[in-house]
N, C-alpha and C positions, 0 to 999 in steps of 0.2 A: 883243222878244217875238214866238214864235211863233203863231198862232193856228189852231186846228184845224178845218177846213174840212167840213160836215156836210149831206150831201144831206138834205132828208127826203122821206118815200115820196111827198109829193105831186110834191116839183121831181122826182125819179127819175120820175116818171110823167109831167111835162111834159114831156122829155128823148125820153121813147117817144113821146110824140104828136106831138112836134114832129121826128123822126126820119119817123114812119110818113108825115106830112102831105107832108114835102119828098120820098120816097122815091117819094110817089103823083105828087105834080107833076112830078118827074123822068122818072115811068114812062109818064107820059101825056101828053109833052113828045116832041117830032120830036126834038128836040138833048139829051135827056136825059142828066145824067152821072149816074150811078148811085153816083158816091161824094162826093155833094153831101151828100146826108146825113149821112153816118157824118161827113165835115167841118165838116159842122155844129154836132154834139154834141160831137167833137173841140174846137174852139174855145172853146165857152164853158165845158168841163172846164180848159181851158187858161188861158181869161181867169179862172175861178175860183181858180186856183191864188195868183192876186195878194194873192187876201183874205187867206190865209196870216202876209204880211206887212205888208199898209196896208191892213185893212180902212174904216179914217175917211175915206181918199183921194175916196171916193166920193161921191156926192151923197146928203142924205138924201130919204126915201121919204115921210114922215109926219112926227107933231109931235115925235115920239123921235129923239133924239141918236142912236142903236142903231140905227134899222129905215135900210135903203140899197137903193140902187139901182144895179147895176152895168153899164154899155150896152156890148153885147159887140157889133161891128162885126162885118158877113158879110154878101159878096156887094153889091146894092142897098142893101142896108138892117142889118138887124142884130136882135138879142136884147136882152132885157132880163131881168135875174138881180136878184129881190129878196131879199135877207136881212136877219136883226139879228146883231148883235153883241153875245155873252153875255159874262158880268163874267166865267167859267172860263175865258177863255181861247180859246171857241168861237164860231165866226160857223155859225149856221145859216140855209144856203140852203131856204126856204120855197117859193119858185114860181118858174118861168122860162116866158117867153115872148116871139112873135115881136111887134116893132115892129107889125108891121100888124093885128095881131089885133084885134079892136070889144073887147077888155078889156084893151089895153095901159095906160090910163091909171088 
């Protein structure tokens, strides 16, 4: 089974902040790469592509079978992509954020 992989408006808005955050770090950085970013968001579109096909592979999030947590590696450290897993056939991605953030946990 295929599963249909679903931003919602909040993960698409984590995706900008977490774009805009590394775009400032990079800008205000002597050794800046300026396509740190866009590589960024690139990745964990990419790592999300997974859920597609093995959304259960993942660890879960909470007490639900359904709610997951998927750790996208980048750079130091790396992202964290939470979603559930709906009975239609659909895994919607809820939030995504950086390991380091004071609300990664």
């Amino acid at each position: 089974m295929k599963y249909q992989v679903v931003f919602s408006r909040e993960a698409e808005e984590d995706l900008d902040r977490l774009f805009e955050h590394a775009f400032e770090r990079e800008l205000n950085s002597a050794a800046g790469d300026l396509d740190i970013p866009s590589n960024a968001v690139q990745a964990i579109r990419q790592a999300c592509r997974f859920l597609e096909i093995s959304p259960f592979s993942c660890r879960k999030a909470e007490n639900s079978p359904f709610a997951r947590e998927l750790i996208v590696p980048f750079g130091a450290s790396g992202y964290v992509v939470y979603y559930e897993i709906k009975t239609e056939g659909r895994v919607h991605i809820g939030a995504v954020r950086h390991q380091r953030e004071s609300d990664y946990h």
